[in-house]
C-alpha positions as CSV (number, residue, x, y, z in Angstrom):
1,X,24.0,14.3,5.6
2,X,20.8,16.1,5.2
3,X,18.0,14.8,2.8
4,X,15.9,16.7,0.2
5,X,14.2,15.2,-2.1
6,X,12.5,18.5,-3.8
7,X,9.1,16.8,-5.4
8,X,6.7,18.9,-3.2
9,X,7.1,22.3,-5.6
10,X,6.4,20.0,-8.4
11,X,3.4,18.4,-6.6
12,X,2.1,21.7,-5.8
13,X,2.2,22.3,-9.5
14,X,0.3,19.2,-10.6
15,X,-1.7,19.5,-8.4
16,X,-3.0,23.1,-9.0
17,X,-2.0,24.3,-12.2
18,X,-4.2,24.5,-15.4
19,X,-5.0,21.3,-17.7
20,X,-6.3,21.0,-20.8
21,X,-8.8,18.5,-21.7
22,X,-10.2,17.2,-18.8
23,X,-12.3,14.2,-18.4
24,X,-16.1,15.1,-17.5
25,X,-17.8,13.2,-15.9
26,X,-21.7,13.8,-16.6
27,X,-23.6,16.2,-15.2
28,X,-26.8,15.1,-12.7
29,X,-29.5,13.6,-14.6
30,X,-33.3,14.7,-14.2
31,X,-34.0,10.8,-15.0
32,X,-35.5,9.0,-11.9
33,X,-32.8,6.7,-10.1
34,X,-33.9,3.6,-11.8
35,X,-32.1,-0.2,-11.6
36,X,-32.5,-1.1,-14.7
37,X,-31.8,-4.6,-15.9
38,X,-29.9,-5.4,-12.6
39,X,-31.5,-6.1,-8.9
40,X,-29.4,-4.2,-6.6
41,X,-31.1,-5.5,-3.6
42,X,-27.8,-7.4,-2.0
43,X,-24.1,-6.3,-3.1
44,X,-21.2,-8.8,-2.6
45,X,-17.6,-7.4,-3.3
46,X,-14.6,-9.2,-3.6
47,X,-10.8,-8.1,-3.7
48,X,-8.0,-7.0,-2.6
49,X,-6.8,-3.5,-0.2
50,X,-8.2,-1.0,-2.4
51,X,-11.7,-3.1,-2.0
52,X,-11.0,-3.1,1.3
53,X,-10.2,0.0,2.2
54,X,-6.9,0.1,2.7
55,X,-5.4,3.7,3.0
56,X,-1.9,5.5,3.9
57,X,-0.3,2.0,4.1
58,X,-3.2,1.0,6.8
59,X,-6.3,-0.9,7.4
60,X,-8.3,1.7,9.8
61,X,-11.9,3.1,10.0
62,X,-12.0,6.1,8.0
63,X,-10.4,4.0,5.2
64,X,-12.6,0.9,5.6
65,X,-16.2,3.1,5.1
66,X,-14.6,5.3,2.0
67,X,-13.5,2.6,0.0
68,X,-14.8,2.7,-3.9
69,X,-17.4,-0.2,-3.3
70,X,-18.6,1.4,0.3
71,X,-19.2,4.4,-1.5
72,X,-20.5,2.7,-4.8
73,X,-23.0,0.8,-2.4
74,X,-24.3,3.6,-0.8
75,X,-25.1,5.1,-4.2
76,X,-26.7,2.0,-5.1
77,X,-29.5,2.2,-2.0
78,X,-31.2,4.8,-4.5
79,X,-32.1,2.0,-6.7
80,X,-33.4,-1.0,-4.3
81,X,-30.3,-1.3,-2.8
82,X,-29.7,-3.0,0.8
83,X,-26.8,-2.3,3.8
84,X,-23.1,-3.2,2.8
85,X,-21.7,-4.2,6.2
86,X,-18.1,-4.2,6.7
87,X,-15.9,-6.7,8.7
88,X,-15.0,-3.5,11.2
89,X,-11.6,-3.0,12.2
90,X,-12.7,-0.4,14.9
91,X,-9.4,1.3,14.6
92,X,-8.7,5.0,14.3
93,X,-5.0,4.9,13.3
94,X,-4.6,0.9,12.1
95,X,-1.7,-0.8,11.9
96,X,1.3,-0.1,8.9
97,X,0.5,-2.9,6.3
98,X,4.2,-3.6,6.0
99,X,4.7,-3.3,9.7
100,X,7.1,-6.3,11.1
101,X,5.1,-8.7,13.5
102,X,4.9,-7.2,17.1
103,X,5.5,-3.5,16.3
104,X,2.7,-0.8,17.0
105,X,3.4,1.4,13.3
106,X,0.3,3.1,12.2
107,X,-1.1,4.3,9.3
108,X,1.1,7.2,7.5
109,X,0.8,11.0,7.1
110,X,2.4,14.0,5.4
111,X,4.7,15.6,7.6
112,X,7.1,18.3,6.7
113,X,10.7,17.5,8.0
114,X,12.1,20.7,10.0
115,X,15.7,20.0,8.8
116,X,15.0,20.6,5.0
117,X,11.5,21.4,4.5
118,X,10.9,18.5,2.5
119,X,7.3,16.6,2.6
120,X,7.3,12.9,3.1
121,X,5.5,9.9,4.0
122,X,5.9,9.4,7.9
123,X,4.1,6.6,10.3
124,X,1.9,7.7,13.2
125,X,2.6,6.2,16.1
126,X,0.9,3.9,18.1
127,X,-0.8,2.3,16.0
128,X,-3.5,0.0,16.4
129,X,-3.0,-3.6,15.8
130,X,-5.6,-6.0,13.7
131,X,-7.8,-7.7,16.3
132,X,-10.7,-10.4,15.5
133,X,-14.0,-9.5,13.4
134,X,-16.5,-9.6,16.6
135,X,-19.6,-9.0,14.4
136,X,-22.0,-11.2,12.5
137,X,-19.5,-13.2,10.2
138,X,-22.8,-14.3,8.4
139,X,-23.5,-11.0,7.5
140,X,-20.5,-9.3,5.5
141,X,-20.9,-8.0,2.1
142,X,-17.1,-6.3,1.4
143,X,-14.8,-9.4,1.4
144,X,-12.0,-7.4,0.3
145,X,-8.5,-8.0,1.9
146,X,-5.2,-6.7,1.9
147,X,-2.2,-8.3,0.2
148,X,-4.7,-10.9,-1.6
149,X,-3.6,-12.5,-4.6
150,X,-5.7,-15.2,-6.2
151,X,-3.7,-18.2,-5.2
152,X,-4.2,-16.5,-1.8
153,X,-8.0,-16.0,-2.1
154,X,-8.3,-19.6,-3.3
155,X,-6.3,-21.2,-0.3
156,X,-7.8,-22.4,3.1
157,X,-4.2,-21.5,4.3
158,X,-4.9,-18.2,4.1
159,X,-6.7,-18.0,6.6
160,X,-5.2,-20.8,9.0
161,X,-4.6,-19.5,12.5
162,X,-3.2,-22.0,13.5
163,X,0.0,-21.6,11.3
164,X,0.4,-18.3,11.4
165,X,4.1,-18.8,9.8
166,X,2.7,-20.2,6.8
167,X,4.3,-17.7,3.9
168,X,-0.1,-17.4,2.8
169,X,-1.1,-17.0,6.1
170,X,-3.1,-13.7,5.9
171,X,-4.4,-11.9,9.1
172,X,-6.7,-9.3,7.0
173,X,-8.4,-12.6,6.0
174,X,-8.2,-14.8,9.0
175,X,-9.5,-12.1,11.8
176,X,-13.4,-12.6,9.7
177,X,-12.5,-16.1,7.8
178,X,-16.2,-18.0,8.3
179,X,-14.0,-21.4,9.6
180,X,-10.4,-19.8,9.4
181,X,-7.7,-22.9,8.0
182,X,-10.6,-24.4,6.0
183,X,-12.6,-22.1,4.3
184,X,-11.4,-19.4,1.8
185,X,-11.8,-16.1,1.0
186,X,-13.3,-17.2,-2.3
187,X,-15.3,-19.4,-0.9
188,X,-17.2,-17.2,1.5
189,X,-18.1,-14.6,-1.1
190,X,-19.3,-17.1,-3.1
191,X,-21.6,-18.4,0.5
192,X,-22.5,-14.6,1.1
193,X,-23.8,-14.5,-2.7
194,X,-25.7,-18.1,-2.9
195,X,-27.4,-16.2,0.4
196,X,-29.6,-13.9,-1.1
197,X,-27.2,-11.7,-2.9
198,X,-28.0,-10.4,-6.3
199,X,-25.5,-8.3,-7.9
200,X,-21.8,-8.4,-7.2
201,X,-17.8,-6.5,-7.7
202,X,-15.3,-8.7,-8.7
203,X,-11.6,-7.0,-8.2
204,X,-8.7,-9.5,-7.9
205,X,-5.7,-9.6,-10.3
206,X,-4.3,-6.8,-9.3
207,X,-2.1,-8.1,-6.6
208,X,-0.5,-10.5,-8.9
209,X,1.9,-8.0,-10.2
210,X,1.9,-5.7,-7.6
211,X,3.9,-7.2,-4.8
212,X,6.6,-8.1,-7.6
213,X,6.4,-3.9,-8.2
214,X,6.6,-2.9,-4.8
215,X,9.8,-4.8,-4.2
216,X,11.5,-3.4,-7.2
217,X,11.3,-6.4,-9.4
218,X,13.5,-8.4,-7.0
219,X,12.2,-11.3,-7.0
220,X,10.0,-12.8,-10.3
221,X,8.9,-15.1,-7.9
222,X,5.8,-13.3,-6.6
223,X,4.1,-13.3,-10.5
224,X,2.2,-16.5,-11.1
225,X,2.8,-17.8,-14.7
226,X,0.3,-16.7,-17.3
227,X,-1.1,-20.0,-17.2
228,X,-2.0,-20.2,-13.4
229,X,-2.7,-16.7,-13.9
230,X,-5.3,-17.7,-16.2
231,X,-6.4,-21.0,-14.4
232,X,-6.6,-19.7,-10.9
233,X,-8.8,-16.2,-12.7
234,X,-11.2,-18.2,-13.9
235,X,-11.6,-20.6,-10.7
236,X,-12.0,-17.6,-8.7
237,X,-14.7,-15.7,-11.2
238,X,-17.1,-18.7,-11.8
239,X,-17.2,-19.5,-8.7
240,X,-18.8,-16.4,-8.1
241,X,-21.1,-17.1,-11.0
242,X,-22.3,-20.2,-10.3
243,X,-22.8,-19.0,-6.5
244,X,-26.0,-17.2,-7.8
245,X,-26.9,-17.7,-11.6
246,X,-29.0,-14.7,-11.7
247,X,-26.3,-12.8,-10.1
248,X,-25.0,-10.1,-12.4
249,X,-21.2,-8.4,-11.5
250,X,-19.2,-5.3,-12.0
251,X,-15.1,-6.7,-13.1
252,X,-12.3,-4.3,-12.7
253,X,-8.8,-5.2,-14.5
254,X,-5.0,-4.3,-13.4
255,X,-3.9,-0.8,-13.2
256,X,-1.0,0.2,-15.2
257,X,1.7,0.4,-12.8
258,X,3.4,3.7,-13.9
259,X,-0.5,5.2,-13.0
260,X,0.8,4.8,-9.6
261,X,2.8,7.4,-7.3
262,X,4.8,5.4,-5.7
263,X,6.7,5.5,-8.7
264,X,6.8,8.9,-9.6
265,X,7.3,11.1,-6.4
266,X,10.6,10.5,-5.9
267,X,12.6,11.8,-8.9
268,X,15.9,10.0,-10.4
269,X,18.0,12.7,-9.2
270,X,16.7,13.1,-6.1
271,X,20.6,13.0,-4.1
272,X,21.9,16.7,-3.7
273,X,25.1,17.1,-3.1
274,X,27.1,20.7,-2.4
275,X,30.8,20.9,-4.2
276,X,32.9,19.5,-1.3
277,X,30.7,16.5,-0.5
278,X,30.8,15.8,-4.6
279,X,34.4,16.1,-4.7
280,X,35.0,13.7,-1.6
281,X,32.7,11.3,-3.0
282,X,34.2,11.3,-6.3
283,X,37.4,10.3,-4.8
284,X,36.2,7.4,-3.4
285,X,34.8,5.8,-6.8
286,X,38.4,6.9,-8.6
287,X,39.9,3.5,-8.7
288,X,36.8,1.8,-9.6
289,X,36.5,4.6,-13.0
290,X,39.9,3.3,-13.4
291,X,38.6,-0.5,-13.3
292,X,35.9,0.3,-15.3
293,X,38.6,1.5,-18.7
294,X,41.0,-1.6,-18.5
295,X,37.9,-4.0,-18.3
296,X,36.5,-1.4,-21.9
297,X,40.3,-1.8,-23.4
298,X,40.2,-5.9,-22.9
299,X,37.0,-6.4,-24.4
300,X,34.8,-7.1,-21.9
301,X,32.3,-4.8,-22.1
302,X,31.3,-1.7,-24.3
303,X,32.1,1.7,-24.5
304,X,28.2,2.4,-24.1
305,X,28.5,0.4,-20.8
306,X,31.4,1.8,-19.1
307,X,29.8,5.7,-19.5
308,X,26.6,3.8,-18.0
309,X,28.7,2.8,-14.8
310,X,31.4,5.4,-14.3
311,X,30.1,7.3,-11.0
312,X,30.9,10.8,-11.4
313,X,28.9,13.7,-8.9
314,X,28.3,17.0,-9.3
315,X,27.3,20.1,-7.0
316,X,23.1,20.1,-6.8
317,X,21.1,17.5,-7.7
318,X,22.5,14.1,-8.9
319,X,21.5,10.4,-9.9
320,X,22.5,8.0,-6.9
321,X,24.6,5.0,-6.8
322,X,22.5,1.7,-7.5
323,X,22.8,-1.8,-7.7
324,X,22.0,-3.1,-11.2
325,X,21.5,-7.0,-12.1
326,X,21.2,-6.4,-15.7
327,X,25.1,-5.1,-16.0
328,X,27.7,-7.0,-17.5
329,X,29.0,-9.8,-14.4
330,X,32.4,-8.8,-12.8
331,X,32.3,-8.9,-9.7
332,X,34.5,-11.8,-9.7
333,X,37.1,-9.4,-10.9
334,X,36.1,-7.2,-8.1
335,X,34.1,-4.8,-9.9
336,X,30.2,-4.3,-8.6
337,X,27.7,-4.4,-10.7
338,X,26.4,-0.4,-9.8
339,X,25.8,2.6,-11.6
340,X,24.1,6.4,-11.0
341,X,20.0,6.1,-11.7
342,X,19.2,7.8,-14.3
343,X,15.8,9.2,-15.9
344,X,14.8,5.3,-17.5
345,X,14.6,4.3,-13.5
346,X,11.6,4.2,-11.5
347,X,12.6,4.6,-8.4
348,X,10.0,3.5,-5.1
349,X,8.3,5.7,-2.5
350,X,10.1,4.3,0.3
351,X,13.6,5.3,-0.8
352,X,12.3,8.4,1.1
353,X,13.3,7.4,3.9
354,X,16.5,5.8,3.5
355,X,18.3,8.3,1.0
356,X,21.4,9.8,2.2
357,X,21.1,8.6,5.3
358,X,24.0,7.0,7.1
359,X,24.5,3.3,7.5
360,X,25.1,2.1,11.1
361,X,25.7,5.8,12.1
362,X,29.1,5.8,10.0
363,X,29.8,9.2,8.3
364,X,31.3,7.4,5.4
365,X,28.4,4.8,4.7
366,X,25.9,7.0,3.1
367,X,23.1,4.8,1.4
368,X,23.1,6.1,-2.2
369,X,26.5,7.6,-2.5
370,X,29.3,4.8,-1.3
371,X,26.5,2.4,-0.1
372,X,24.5,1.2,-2.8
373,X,20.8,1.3,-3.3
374,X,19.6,-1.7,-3.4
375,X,17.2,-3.7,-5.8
376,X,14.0,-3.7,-3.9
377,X,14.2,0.2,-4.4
378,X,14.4,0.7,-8.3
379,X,12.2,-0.7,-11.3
380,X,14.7,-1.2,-13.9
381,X,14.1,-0.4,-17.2
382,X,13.6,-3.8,-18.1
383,X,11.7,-4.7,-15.2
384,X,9.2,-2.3,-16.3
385,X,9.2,-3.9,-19.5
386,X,8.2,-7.0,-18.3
387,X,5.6,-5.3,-16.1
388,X,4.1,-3.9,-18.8
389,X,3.6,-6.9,-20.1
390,X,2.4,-9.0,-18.2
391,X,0.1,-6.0,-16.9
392,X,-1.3,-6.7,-20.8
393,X,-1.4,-10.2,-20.6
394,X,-3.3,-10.8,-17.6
395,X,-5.6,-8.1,-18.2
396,X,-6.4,-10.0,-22.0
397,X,-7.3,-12.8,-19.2
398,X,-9.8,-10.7,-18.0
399,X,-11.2,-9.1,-20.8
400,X,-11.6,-12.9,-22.5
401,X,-13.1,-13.9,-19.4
402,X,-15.6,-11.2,-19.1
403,X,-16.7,-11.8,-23.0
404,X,-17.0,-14.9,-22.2
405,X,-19.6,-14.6,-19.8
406,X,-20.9,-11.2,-21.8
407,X,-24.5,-10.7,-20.5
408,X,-23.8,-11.3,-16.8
409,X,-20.7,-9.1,-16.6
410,X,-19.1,-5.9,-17.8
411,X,-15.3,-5.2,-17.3
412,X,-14.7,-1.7,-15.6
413,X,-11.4,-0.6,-17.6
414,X,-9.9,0.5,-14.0
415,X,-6.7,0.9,-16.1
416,X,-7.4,3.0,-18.2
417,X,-9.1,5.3,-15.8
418,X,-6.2,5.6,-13.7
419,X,-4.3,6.3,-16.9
420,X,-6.9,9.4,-17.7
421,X,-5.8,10.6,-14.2
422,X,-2.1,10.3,-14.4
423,X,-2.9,12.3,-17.8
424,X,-5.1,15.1,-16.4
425,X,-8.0,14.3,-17.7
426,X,-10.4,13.7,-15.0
427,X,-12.1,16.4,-12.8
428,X,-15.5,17.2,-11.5
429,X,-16.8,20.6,-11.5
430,X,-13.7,22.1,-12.7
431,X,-11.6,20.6,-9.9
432,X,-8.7,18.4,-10.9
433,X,-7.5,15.3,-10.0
434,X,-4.0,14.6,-10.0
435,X,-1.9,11.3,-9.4
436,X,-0.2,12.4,-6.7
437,X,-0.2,12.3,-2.8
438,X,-0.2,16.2,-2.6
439,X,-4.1,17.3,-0.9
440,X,-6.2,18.5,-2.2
441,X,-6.0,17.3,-5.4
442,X,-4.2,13.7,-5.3
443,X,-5.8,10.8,-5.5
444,X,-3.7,8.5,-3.9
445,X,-3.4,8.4,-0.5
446,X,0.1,9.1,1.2
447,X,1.6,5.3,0.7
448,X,1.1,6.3,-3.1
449,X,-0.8,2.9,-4.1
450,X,-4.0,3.1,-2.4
451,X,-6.3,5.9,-3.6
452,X,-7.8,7.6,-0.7
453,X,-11.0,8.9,-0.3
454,X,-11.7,11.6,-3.1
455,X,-10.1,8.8,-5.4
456,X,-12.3,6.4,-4.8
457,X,-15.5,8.6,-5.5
458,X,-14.1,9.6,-8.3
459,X,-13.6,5.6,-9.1
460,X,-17.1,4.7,-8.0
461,X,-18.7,7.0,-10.3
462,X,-16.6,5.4,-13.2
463,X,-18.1,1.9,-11.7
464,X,-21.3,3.4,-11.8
465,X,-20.7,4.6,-15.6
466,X,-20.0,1.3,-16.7
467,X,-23.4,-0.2,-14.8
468,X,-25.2,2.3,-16.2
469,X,-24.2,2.4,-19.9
470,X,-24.4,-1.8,-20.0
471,X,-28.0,-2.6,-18.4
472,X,-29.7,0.9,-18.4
473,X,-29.3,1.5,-14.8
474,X,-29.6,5.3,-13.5
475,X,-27.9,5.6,-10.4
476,X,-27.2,8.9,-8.8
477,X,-23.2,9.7,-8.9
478,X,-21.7,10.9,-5.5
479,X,-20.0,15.0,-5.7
480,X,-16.1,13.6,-5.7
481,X,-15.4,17.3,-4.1
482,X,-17.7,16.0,-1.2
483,X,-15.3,13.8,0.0
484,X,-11.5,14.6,1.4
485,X,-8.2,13.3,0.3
486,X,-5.3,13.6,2.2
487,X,-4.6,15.5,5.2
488,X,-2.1,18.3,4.8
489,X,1.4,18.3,6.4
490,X,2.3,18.6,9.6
């Protein structure tokens, strides 16, 4: 069975079509570049794969020097300040962040399938694996890393090479750890700061909620408790402070997760299905309809319930056939607990590649239609709930924590910048940016998480806003239209 998924028109159109309302940034000032209440001299950033670099699903070179704090410290030689040297990966292609240990998947691109025309996410291949920082350890000023949570960042395990089975074991970190199995991530920031650095970006958080995302809410697991949350934020952020006490820093909170592609390229009703396939699949799911009314007549669950699980397909474009943990329990009566998607689901980037296609090469094991999709692939309704708030909660962490420490930080409201973009609002000269993975105008790059290069100007500017408006700094923003987002298809 072929696949079409049918989002690239619709990309085309937010990508290109006319918005009302957009976003500004300011025009170039005639005021001389000027500091202003900060010294700029040496820049220390700390975070996670957006910090790092991390672009199309991969760690490579062309990622690593566009990332927003790369660009942001560039900007910031204009006003006194220094280099921002990068623990280089030396890799053209990079390695697949997601890649099992052992395989060669590199970083992703747009390619057009030649069966139906539709554009999706595909790995290049080789790719190049992660080898060990050879440079000047002492030296680094990005100390972002990929997949880094702050349990993570505040664990010598993460960078212990010598168990590299350990669950926190962290190669991003380990292959430029300063004593890897005893120091931390944290902790070497902190060491590049107390050694001569002066100002500072501070972006962790994020990746406490968005593993948990990324696998569909599938396991609650991966989100600390808003009390370690809380505990291990704090730990992390005055250690920086008290690292320098001079040092001034930049904070960015947690984006809101439906800001993010990844959940919005792939529609609900992205299975279609011509009359005879609809008709033989609807014969398959006859007896379980059937199963569904006597368990509605005894009482066991609603009316409102049994029309959410009857499977019934039509000829085009239909919801597929899910797995759903918040249904009513009979499967000890034989009955699974699956359903159609419908328009409440989020549904991930990388059912892309698995939807509609045949199980174990059987004709009549077609994932989404008589195989179910699985968990890891969908944000329920309620999942996103929960998402949502804890999103809120941790981010009131970080505003408390940066009021708390008011005249050596501001908060840069990453959130709601991202949300401005998913709305339209942003562009520069006229030219949009859009929350997609389309080129030219997305701002994400094709794993739809990571925003790629144009993104990230676009984001430095916004850090630069923030510095600006708090301590009176002028510092020259970068032409977003300068820089390139995605390749197109191939």
């Amino acid at each position: 069975m072929k696949r079409n998924f049918y989002y690239f028109p619709l990309f085309l159109l937010l990508a290109f079509g006319a918005c009302d309302g957009f976003y500004e940034f300011p025009e170039p000032t005639d005021a001389d570049p000027s500091s202003g209440q900060v010294d700029f001299s040496k820049t220390i950033a700390i975070g996670s794969s957006v910090t790092a670099g991390v672009m199309d699903g991969a760690l490579y070179n062309r990622g690593q020097q566009n990332s927003y704090a790369a660009i942001l410290a560039e900007q910031l030689k204009a006003v006194g300040g220094g280099d921002f040297n990068l623990p280089d990966v030396n890799a053209e292609v990079g390695q697949y962040v997601l890649s099992p240990p052992g395989s060669n998947i590199g970083r992703l691109i747009l390619r057009i399938n030649p069966n139906t025309g539709a554009v999706v996410p595909a790995p290049i291949m080789p790719g190049n694996p992660l080898q060990p920082f050879e440079g000047n350890r002492s030296e680094i000023n990005n100390f972002g890393v990929n997949g880094m949570n702050l349990a993570a960042a505040l664990s010598p395990e993460t960078g212990n090479t010598n168990a590299p089975s350990n669950p926190q074991f962290n190669l991003h970190y380990a292959r430029f750890a300063s004593n890897p199995g005893t120091s931390t991530l944290v902790g070497d920031a902190a060491a590049a700061l107390a050694n001569g650095g002066t100002f500072f970006l501070f972006w962790l958080g994020k990746n406490d909620v968005l593993p948990y995302a990324l696998q569909g809410g599938a396991n609650e697991s991966l989100l600390p408790s808003d009390e370690d949350f809380e505990l291990l934020y704090n730990t992390a952020l005055e250690s920086m402070l008290q690292a320098n006490p001079d040092a001034k820093g930049a904070v960015g909170n947690i984006p809101d997760l439906n800001s993010l592609p990844f959940f919005s390229t792939i529609s609900w009703n992205a299975l279609p299905l011509n009359q005879a396939f609809a008709s033989l699949a609807n014969g398959a799911f006859g007896e379980y309809n059937q199963a569904l009314d006597d368990v509605e007549q005894a009482g066991l669950i609603s009316t409102e319930e049994k029309s959410l699980r009857r499977i019934s397909f039509q000829p085009g474009l239909n919801g597929f056939v899910m797995e759903d943990k918040t249904l009513t329990d009979l499967r000890g009566m034989g009955i699974p607990s699956i359903r159609l998607s419908n328009p409440g689901d989020k549904v991930a980037l990388t059912l892309a590649t698995v939807l509609g296609e045949a199980v174990d090469g059987s004709p009549t094991a077609i994932r989404g239609v008589t195989v179910p999709v699985g968990d890891e692939y969908v944000l329920l309704p309620q999942e996103q709930e929960f998402l949502e708030e804890k999103t809120n909660t941790f981010n009131g962490v970080i505003q408390a924590a940066v009021s708390a420490r008011n005249e050596r930080l501001v908060l840069v409201d990453v959130n709601d910048f991202l949300n401005q973009v998913a709305s339209g609002l942003v562009n520069a000269g006229s030219v949009p940016l859009s929350n997609s993975i389309i080129p030219p105008n997305g701002a994400f790059s094709t794993d739809g998480v990571h925003t790629n290069a144009r993104g990230n100007a676009f984001l430095a500017n916004y850090f630069m806003d923030a510095l600006n408006q708090k301590w009176g700094s002028v510092i020259p923003k970068v032409n977003p239209n300068a820089f390139i987002g995605n390749d197109l298809p191939r």
